[in-house]
NUVO-916075 format. One record per atom (N, C-alpha, C): x, y negated, z. Coordinates in steps of 0.1 Angstrom, whole numbers. Each point is the difference from the previous one (the first is absolute). Example, Ala and Ser with C-alpha at 12.3 -4.5 7.8 and 13.67 -1.06 7.14 Angstrom:
<atoms>
132 | 57 | 78 $
-9 | -12 | 0 $
9 | -12 | 0 $
-4 | -11 | -7 $
9 | -11 | 0 $
-8 | -11 | 8 $
</atoms>
This chain:
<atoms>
8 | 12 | 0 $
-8 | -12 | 0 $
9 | -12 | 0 $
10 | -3 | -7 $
13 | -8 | -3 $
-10 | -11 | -10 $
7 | -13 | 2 $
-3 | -9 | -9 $
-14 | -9 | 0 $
-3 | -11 | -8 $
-10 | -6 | 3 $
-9 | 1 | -5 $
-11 | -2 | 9 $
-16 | 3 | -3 $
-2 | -5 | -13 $
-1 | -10 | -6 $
-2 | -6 | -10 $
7 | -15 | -3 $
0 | -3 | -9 $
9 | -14 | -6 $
-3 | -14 | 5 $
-13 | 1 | 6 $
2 | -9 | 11 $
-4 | 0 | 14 $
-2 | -8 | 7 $
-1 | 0 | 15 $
-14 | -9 | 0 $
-5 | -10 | -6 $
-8 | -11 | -3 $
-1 | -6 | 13 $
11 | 0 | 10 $
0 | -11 | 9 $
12 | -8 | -3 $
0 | -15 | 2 $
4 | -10 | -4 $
17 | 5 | 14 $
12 | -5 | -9 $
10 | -2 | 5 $
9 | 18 | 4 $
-9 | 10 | -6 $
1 | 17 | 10 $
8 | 3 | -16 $
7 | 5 | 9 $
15 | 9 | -15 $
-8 | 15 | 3 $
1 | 5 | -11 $
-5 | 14 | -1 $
8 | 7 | 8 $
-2 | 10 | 6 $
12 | 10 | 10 $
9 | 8 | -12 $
8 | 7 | -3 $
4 | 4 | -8 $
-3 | 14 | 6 $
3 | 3 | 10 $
1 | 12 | 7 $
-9 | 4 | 9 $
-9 | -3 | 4 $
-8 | -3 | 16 $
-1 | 10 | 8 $
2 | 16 | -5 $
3 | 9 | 11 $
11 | 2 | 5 $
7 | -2 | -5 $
14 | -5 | 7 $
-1 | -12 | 6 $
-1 | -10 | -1 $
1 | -11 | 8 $
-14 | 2 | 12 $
-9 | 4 | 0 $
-8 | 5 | 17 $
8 | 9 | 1 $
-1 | 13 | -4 $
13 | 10 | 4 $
12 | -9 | 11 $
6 | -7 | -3 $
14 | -4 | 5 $
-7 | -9 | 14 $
-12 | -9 | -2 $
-8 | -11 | 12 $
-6 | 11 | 10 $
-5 | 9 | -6 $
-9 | 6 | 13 $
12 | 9 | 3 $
10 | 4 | -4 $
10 | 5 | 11 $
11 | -7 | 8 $
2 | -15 | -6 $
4 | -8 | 10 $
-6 | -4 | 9 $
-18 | 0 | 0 $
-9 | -7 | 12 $
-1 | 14 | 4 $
0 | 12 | -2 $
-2 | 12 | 8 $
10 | -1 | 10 $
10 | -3 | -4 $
13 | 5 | 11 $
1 | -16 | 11 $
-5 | -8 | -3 $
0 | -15 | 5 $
-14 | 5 | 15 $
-9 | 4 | -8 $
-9 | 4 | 7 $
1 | 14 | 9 $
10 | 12 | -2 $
4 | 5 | 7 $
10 | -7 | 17 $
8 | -10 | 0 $
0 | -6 | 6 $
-7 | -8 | 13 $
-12 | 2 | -6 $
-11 | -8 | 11 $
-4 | 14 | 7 $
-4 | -2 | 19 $
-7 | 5 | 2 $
-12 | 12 | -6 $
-1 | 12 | 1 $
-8 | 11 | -7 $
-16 | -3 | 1 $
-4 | -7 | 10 $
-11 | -2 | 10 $
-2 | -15 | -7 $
5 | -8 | -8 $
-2 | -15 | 2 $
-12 | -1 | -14 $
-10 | -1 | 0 $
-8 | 3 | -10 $
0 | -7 | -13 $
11 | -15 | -2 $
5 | -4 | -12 $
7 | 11 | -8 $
5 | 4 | 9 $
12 | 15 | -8 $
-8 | 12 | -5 $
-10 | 4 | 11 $
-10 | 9 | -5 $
-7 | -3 | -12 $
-6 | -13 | 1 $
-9 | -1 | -11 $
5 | -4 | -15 $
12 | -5 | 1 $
7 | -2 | -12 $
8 | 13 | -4 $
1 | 8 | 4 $
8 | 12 | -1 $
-8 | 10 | -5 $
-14 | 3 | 2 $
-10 | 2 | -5 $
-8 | -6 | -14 $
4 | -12 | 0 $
-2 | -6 | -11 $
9 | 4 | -15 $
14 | -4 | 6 $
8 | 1 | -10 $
1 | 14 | -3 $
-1 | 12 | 9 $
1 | 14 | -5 $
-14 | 2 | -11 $
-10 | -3 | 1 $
-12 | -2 | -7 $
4 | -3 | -15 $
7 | -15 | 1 $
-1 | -6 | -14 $
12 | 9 | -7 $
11 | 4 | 12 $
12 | 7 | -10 $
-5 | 13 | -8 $
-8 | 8 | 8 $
-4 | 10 | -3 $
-12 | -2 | -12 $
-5 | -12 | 0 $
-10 | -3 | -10 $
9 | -1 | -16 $
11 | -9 | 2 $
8 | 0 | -11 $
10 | 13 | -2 $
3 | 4 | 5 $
5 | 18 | -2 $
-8 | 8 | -6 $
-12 | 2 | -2 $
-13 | 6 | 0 $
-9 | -6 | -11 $
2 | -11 | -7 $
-6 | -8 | -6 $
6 | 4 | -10 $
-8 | 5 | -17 $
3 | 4 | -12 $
7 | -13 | -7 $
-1 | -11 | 3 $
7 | -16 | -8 $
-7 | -12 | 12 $
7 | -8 | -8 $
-3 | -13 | 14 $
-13 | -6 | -4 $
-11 | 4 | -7 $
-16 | -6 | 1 $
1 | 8 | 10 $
-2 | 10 | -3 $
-8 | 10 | 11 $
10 | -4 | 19 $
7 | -1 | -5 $
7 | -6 | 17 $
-7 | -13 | 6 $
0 | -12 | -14 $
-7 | -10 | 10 $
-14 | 3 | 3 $
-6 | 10 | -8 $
-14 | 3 | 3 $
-5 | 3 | 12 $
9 | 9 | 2 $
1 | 6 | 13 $
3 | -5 | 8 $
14 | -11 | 4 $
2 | -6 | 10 $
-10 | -12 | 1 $
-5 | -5 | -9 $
-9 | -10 | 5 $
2 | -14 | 0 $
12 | -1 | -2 $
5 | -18 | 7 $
8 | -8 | -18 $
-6 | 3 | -8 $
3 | -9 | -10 $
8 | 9 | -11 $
7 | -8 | -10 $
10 | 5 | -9 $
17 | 2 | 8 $
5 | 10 | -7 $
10 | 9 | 11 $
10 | -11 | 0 $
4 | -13 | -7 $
10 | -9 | 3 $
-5 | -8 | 13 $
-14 | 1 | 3 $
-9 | -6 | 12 $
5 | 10 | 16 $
-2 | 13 | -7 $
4 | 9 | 15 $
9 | 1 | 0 $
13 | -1 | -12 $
16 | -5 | 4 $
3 | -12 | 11 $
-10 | -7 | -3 $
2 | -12 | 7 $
-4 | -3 | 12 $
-12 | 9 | 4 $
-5 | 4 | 15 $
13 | 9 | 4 $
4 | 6 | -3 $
11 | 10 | 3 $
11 | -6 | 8 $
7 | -11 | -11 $
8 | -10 | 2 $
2 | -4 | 13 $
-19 | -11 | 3 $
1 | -8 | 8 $
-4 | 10 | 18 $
-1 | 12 | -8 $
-3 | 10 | 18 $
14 | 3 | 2 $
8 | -1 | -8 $
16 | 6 | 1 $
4 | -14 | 10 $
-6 | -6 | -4 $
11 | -13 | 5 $
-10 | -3 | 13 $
-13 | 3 | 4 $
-5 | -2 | 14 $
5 | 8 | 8 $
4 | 11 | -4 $
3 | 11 | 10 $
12 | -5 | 7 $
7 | -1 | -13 $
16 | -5 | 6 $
-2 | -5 | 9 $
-9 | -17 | -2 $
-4 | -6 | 10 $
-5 | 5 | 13 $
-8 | 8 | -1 $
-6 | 6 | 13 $
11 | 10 | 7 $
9 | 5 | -3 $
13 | 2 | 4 $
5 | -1 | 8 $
8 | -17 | -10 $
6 | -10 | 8 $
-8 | -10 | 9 $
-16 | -4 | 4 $
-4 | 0 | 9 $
-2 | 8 | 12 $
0 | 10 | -2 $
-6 | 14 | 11 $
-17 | -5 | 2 $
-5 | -2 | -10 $
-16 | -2 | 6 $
-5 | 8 | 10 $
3 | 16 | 5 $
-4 | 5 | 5 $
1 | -3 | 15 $
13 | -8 | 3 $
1 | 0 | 12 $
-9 | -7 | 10 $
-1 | -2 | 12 $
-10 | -8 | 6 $
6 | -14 | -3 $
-9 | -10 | 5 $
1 | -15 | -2 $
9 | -6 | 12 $
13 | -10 | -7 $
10 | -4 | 12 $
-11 | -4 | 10 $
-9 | -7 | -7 $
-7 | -5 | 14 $
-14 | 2 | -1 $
-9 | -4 | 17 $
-14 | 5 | -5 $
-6 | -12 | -11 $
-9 | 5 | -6 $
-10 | -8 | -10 $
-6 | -8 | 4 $
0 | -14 | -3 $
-15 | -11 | 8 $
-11 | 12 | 3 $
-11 | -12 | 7 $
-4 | 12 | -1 $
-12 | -6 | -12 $
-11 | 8 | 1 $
-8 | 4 | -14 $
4 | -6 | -12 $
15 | 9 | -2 $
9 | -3 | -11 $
-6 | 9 | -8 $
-13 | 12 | 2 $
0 | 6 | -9 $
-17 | 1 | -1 $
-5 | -4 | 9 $
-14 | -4 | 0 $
-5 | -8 | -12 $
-12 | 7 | -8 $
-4 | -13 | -10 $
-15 | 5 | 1 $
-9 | -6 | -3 $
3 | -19 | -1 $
-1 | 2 | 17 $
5 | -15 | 2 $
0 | -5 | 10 $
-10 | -11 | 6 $
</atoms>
């Protein structure tokens, strides 16, 4: 399933992927192992880890890339390159924050109360 879907993209400024199973191939194993990292229990990790096994397995399994974005659901596959991208680069972030940990300090309070 090598190569691009078709000759164009028809979104303004989007380069056609040349490759696009290779290039998720290479993002969802960099965010797998970023996300291996985090806590087993921390549910960002769970649920993205879940996700990305889904879409990888959807593109493995998928006869050409219509049938992949069909299935994945979220646009033209230079679009889920691009979700791919930007989860690669939150995780990192979530990483290098430790979101999991508790808060240096307590929260105002009904900092999480709405409406108020």
């Amino acid at each position: 399933m090598a190569g691009a879907a078709g000759k164009a993209v028809h979104l303004t400024g989007m380069a056609i992927a040349k490759n696009p199973t290779h290039t998720l191939g290479v993002l969802y194993s960099k965010t797998l192992r970023a996300l291996a990292k985090m806590p087993a229990d921390y549910t960002y990790r769970k649920e993205t880890e879940s996700l990305i096994t889904d879409r990888a397995d959807i593109i493995k399994n998928s006869g050409n890339i219509a049938d992949a974005e069909e299935k994945i659901g979220m646009g033209q596959i230079e679009e889920v390159i691009t979700q791919a991208e930007n989860e690669l680069i939150l995780a990192r972030s979530i990483l290098e924050w430790r979101a999991w940990e508790p808060l240096a300090e307590k929260a105002p309070e009904n900092q999480w109360k709405w409406p108020l």
